[in-house]
Structures are given as structure tokens and as C-alpha cells.
Wavefront OBJ file of the C-alpha trace (Angstrom):
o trace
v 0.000 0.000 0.000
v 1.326 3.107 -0.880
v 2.300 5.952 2.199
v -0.489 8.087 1.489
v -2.986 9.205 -1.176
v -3.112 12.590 -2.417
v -6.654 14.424 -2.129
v -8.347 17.768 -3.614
v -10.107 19.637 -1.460
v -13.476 18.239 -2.332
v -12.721 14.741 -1.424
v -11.112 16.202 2.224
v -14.049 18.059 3.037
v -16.376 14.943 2.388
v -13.748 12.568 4.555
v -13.938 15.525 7.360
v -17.810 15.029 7.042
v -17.260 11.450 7.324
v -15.340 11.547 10.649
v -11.666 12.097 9.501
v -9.096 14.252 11.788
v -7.510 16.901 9.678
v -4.026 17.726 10.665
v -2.545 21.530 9.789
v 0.947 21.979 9.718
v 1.432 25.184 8.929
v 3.404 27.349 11.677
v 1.154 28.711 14.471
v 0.339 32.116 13.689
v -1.131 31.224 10.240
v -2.879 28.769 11.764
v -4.513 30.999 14.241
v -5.244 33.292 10.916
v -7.215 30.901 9.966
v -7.749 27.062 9.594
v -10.302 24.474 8.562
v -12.722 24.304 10.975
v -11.990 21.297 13.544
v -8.544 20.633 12.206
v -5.717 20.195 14.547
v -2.881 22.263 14.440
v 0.017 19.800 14.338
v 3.865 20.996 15.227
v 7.260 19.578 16.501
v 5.733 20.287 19.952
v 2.649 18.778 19.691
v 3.784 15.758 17.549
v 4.214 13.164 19.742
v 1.523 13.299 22.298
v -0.777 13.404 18.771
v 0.768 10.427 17.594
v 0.136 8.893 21.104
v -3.197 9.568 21.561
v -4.461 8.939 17.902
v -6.328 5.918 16.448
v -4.369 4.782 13.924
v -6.832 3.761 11.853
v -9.042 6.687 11.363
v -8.427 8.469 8.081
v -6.147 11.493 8.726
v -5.693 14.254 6.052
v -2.911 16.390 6.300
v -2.584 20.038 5.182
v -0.439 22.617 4.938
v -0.083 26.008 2.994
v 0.030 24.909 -0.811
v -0.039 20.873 -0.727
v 3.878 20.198 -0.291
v 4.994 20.117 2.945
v 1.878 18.052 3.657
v 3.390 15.284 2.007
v 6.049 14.584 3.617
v 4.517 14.882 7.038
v 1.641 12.327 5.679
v 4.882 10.029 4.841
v 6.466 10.436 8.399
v 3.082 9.829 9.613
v 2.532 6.367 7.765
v 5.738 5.642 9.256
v 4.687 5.947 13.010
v 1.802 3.311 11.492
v -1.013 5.518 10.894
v -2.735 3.235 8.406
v -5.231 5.904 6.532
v -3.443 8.983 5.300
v -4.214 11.683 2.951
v -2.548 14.819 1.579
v -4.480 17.223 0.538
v -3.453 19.068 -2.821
v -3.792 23.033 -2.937
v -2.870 23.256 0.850
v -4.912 25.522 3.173
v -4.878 28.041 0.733
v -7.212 25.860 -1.844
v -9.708 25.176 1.313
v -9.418 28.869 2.098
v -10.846 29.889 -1.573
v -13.086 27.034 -2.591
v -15.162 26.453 1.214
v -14.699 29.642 2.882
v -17.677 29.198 5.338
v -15.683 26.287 6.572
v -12.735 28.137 7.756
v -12.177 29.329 11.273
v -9.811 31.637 13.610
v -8.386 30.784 16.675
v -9.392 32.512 19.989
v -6.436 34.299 21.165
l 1 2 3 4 5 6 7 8 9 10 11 12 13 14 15 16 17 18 19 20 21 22 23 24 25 26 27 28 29 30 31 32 33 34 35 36 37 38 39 40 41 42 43 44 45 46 47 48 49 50 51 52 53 54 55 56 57 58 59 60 61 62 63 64 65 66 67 68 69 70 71 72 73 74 75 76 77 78 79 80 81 82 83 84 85 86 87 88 89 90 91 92 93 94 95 96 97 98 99 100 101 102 103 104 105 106 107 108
């Protein structure tokens, strides 16, 4: 099975409706700027308690800005045995212009 499979922003938002844990990792203050709503802002310093506390085998689509980053962090996470992974193409910024009622700010 491959690491991952790659995603457009359609397919992520039906998977979120569907139960699946969306994972930003874009830095924190972008984040707070805005994010899809539920996801879970995912860094170095939240990382591993994630990864403890996950079930494996929900799906799990990963985002960040543009579509890149996310998939290498989709890869790390298949290797930590997360069984149902997803990049999503387009990044945040995709989600941000196609479903902008479905984008959310952080209290701060």
C-alpha cells in the first residue's frame, strides 16, 4: 500500500464530514489566521503526544499552505503506522478559496 494518497479539497471536506481528523501543519500564527474548521494544528511540539493519543486507523488528512509540505509529514506519519493517510493538494490556501464558510480563527 502506498504511504499516502493525495486528495483535492473536495474529497477532504467529504472525509472531514465522514469523521476524519484533519491535521494543519502550517506554523502557528497562520494557523490561528485561519484554519479548517476542527482541524488540529500539528507541530514539533505537539507531535508526539498526537501520535500517542491517535487511532491509527481513522483516516487522517494532512494540510499545509500549498499541498507540499503536507506530504512529507503524511509520509512520516505512515511511518509511526497511521494506516489511513491523505494529503491534501492546494494546501490551506485551496480550502481557504473554494469552502470559505468552513474556515475558522483561533481565539487568542
Amino acid at each position: 500500500m502506498d504511504a499516502f494518497k493525495r486528495i483535492n479539497v473536495t474529497q477532504a471536506q467529504q472525509l472531514c464530514a465522514d469523521g476524519a481528523v484533519m491535521v494543519d501543519i502550517r506554523d502557528h500564527e497562520s494557523f490561528a489566521g485561519g484554519h479548517p474548521v476542527g482541524a488540529i494544528h500539528l507541530d514539533n511540539q505537539s507531535l508526539a503526544e498526537f501520535i500517542a493519543q491517535a487511532d491509527l486507523d481513522v483516516p487522517t488528512i494532512v494540510i499545509c499552505y500549498h499541498g507540499h509540505s503536507s506530504q512529507s509529514a503524511a509520509a512520516y506519519l505512515h511511518s509511526q503506522d497511521f494506516s489511513d493517510l491523505y494529503s491534501m493538494d492546494g494546501g490551506f490556501e485551496e480550502w481557504r478559496h473554494a469552502l470559505p464558510e468552513l474556515v475558522e480563527r483561533s481565539a487568542e
